[in-house]
C-alpha positions in Angstrom: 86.7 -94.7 -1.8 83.8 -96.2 -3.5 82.2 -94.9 -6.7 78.8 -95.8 -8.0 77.6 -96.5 -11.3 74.0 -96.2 -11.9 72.9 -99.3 -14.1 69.5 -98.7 -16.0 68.2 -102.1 -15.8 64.2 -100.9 -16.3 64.7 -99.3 -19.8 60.7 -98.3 -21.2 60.1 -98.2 -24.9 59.3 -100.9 -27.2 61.7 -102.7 -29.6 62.3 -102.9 -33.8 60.6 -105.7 -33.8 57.8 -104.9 -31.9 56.9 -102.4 -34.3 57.2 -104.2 -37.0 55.1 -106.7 -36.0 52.9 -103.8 -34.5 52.8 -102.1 -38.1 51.9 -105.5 -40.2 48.8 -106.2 -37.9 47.7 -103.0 -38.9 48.2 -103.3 -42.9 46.4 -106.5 -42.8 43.7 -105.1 -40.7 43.7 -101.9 -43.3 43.6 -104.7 -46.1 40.3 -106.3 -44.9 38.4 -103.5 -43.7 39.0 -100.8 -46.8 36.7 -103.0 -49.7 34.0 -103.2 -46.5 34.3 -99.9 -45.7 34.2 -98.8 -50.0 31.1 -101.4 -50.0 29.4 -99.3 -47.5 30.1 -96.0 -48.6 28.8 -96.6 -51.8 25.2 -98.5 -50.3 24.9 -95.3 -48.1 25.3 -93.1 -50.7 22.7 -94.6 -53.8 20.3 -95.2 -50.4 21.0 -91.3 -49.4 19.7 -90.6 -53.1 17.0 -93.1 -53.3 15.1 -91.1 -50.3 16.3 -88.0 -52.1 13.9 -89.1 -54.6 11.2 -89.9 -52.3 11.3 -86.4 -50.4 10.9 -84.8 -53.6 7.9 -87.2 -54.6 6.0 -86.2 -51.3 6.9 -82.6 -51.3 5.1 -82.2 -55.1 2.6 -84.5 -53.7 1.9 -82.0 -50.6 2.7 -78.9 -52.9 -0.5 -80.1 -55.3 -2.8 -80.4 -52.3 -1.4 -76.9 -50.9 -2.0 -75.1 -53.9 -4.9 -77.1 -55.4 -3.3 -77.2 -58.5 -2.0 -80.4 -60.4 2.1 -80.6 -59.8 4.6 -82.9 -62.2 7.7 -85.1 -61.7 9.6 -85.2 -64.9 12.1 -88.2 -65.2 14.2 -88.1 -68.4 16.6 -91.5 -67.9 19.6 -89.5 -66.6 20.9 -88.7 -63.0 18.8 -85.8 -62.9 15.0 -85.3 -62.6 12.7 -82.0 -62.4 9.8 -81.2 -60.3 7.3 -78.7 -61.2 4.1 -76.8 -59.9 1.3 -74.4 -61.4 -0.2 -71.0 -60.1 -2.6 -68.8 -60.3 -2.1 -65.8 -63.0 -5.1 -64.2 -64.0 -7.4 -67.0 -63.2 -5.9 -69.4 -65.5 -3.1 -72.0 -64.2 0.2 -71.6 -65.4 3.3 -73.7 -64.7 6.1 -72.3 -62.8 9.5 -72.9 -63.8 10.5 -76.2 -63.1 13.2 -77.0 -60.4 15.8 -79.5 -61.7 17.6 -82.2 -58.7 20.8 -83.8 -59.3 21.6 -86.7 -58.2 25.3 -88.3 -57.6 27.3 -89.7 -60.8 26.7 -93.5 -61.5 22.9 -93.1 -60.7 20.1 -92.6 -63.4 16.2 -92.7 -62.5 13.3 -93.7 -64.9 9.7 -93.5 -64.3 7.0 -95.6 -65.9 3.9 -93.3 -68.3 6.4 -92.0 -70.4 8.7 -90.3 -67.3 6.7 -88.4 -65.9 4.7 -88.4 -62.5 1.7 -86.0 -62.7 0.1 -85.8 -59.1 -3.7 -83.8 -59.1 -5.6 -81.3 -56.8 -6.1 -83.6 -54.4 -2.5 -85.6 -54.4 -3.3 -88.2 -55.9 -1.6 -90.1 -59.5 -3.0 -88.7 -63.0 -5.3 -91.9 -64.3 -6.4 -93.3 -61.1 -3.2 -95.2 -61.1 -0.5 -95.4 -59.2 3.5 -95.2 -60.8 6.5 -96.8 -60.5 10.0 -94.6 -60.3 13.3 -96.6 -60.8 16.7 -95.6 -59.7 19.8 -98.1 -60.6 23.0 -97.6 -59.9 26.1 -98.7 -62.3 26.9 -101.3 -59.4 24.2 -103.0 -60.0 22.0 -101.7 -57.2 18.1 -101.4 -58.1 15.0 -99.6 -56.0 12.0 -98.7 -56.7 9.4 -96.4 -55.2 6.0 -97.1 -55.9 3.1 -94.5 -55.9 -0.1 -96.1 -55.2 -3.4 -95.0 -56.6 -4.4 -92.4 -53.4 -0.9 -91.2 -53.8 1.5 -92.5 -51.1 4.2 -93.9 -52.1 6.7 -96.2 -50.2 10.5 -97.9 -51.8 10.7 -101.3 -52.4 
């Protein structure tokens, strides 16, 4: 009588030390890429509120045009600006109320002429000059957008 014993010689799986070794490449890889990644994250983010600011420079721009009325940008040195447009009440403009934008902690915006940005009738800078609006970031990150004297504006 013969009896049979079934050896498992192909055993799948991976060893301790496979994972180990498996599990440091990882940390180390984790260790490089996380400053990169926080670097990037925060770039993206001031960028994401520098054209924040530059939408709601064109819109008031376009909104003066649309209702042919002058329309104001109103930068007090904080992390938070207002926009504001006229209308007609009994045949005399009148301001609206203005709409206040916040922008993401860490960020504060300044504006050259005293803060404010005063587009007229036909979109184009109070003066005949163009303005400068400056957004820093505590990082250290600076833009500016600049206003030109017809009124387009572009970031630097």
């Amino acid at each position: 009588m013969r009896v049979h014993f079934r050896i498992f010689k192909n055993r799948s799986g991976f060893t301790l030390m496979e994972l180990m070794v498996t599990i440091a490449i990882i940390g180390i890889l984790a260790a490089i890429a996380t400053p990169n990644a926080i670097t990037w994250l925060r770039n993206s983010q001031f960028n994401s509120a520098v054209r924040q600011v530059k939408v709601a420079i064109e819109a008031t721009r376009m909104a003066a045009i649309k209702t042919n009325l002058s329309a104001d940008l109103l930068f007090n040195g904080t992390n938070t600006f207002s926009t504001q447009t006229r209308t007609i009440v009994a045949g005399l403009p009148v301001p609206r109320a203005a709409v206040a934008h916040q922008m993401a902690p860490g960020i504060t915006l300044s504006a050259n002429g005293g803060g404010r940005l005063t587009f007229n009738n036909r979109g184009m800078p109070l003066g005949g000059i163009g303005g400068t609006v400056t957004i820093q970031h505590v990082n250290g990150l600076i833009r500016r957008i600049v206003v030109s004297m017809v009124g387009s504006s572009r970031i630097q």
